[in-house]
N, C-alpha and C positions, 0 to 999 in steps of 0.2 A: 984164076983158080978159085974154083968155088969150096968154101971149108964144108965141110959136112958134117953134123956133128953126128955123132954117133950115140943115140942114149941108151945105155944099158938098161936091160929091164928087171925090175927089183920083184921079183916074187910079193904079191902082196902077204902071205902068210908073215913075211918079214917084218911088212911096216907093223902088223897088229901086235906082232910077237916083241915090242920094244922092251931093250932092257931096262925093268923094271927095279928100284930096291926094294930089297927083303926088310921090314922094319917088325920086325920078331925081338923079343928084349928079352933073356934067359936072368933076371931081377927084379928085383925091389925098387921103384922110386924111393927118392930122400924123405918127398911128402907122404908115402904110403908106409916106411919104415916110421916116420917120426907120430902118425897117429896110433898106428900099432903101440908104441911106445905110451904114449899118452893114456890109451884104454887100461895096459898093466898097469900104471902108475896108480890111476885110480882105483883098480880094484885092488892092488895092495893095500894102499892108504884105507881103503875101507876093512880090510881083514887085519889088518895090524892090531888093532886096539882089540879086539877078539882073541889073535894071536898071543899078544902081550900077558892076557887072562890066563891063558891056558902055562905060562911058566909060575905065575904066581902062586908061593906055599899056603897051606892053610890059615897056616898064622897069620900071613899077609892079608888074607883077605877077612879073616875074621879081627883081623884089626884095623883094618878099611872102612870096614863093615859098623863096628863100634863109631868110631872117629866119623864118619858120616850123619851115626844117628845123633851122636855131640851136637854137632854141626845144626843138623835139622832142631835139634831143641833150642838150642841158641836162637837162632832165628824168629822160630815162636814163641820165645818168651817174649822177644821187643817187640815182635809184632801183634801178640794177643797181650801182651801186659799178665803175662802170667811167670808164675814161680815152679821151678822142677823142682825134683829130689831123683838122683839116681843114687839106686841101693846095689852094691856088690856085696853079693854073696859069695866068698869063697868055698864055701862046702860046697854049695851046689854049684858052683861055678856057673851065674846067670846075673844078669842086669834088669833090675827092676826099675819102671819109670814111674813116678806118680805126679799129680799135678794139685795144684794147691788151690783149696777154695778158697775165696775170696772173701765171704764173710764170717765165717768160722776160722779159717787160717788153718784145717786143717787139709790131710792130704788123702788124695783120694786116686785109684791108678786113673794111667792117661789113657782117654780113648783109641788111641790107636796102638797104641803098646797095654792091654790091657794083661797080659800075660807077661810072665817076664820072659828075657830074651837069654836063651838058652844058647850055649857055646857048640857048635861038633866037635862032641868025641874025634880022638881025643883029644881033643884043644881043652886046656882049662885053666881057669882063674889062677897066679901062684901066688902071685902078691900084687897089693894093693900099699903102695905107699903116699901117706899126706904130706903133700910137700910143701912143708912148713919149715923146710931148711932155713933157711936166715932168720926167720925167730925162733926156732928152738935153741942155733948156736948161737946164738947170741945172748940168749937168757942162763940156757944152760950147760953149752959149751956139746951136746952131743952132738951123734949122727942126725939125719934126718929119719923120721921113728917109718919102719918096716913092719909090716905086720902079717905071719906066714897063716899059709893057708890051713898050717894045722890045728889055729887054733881053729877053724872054721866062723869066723865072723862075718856080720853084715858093715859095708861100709856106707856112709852117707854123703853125697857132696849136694849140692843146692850149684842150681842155675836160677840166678834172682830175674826178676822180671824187666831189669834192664839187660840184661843178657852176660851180666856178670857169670862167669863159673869159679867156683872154688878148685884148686889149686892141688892134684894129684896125679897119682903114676897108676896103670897097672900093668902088669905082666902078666904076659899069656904064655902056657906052656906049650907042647906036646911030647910025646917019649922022648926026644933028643936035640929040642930046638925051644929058644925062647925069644919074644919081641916085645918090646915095653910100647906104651901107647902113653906120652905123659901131656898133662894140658901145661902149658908151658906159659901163660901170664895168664891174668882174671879176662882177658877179653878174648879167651877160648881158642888161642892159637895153640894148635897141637900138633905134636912132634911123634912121628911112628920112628922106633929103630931099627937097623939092621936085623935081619934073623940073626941069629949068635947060637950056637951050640950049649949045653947043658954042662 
């Protein structure tokens, strides 16, 4: 007995037609989520500090603003060997810089602050205090001496040309907020305080 085999015959539309997988993905990769991720991160971290700006009050930044230009004088005094004078004026609520000749010893304003530096309304000068707390109590048992804006005066402190600053507060106003800006030892470390209400 001879076998026979018998071979069915497969349509070839069949063989071409093989089941194929479908590789269609309805997501995100880990790695395409996680760059996406990284892109926000950076553009936050760059609007932040802008962002930040935009909550800051008046006072805040006009007393930023001050303490900076401290800051920058300090500097140039050690590094040019020169001497400041900054003048607050409480009437007019402004800061004048001048800078000290060298062979006469006297004072003349600074080239780049040649104007004094005017506050924004209504931001204004309330008081200027000399902080000469530990030797006035000590000699004389008072407060440390306050000096209001009404009497309208000029104050003077010196930044010597080692970069020493003489030792003061002042207070900035506006209708219903105040923030003190004080130099906090002779090597011009300075302290801003809280806004605080009137």
């Amino acid at each position: 007995m001879e076998r026979k085999e018998v071979k069915e015959s497969i349509p070839i539309s069949n063989l071409i037609e093989m089941p194929r997988r479908i590789n269609h993905s309805s997501g995100f990769t880990l790695l395409e989520l996680g760059v996406a991720l990284l892109i926000m991160v950076i553009v936050l971290g760059m609007s932040l500090p802008s962002f930040s700006n935009l909550l800051e009050s008046d006072l805040e930044k006009e007393a930023g603003r001050m303490a900076m230009i401290i800051d920058e004088l300090k500097l140039q005094a050690i590094l040019k060997s020169e001497s400041y004078k900054l003048v607050f004026d409480t009437k007019k609520s402004e800061l004048t810089i001048l800078v000290q000749n060298p062979t006469d010893l006297t004072f003349s304003p600074h080239p780049k602050y040649s104007k004094p530096i005017t506050l924004t309304p209504p931001i204004e000068i309330a008081r200027v205090s000399v902080d000469t707390e530990n030797e006035v109590q000590s000699r004389f048992g008072f407060k440390k001496l306050k000096f209001d804006k009404i009497f309208g005066k000029q104050y003077e402190f010196r930044i010597d040309s080692s970069g020493f600053i003489d030792l003061f507060a002042v207070e900035l106003k506006d209708a219903t907020n105040s923030i003190t800006l004080k130099v906090k030892n002779i090597m011009g470390d300075i302290a801003i305080s809280n806004v605080a209400p009137l």
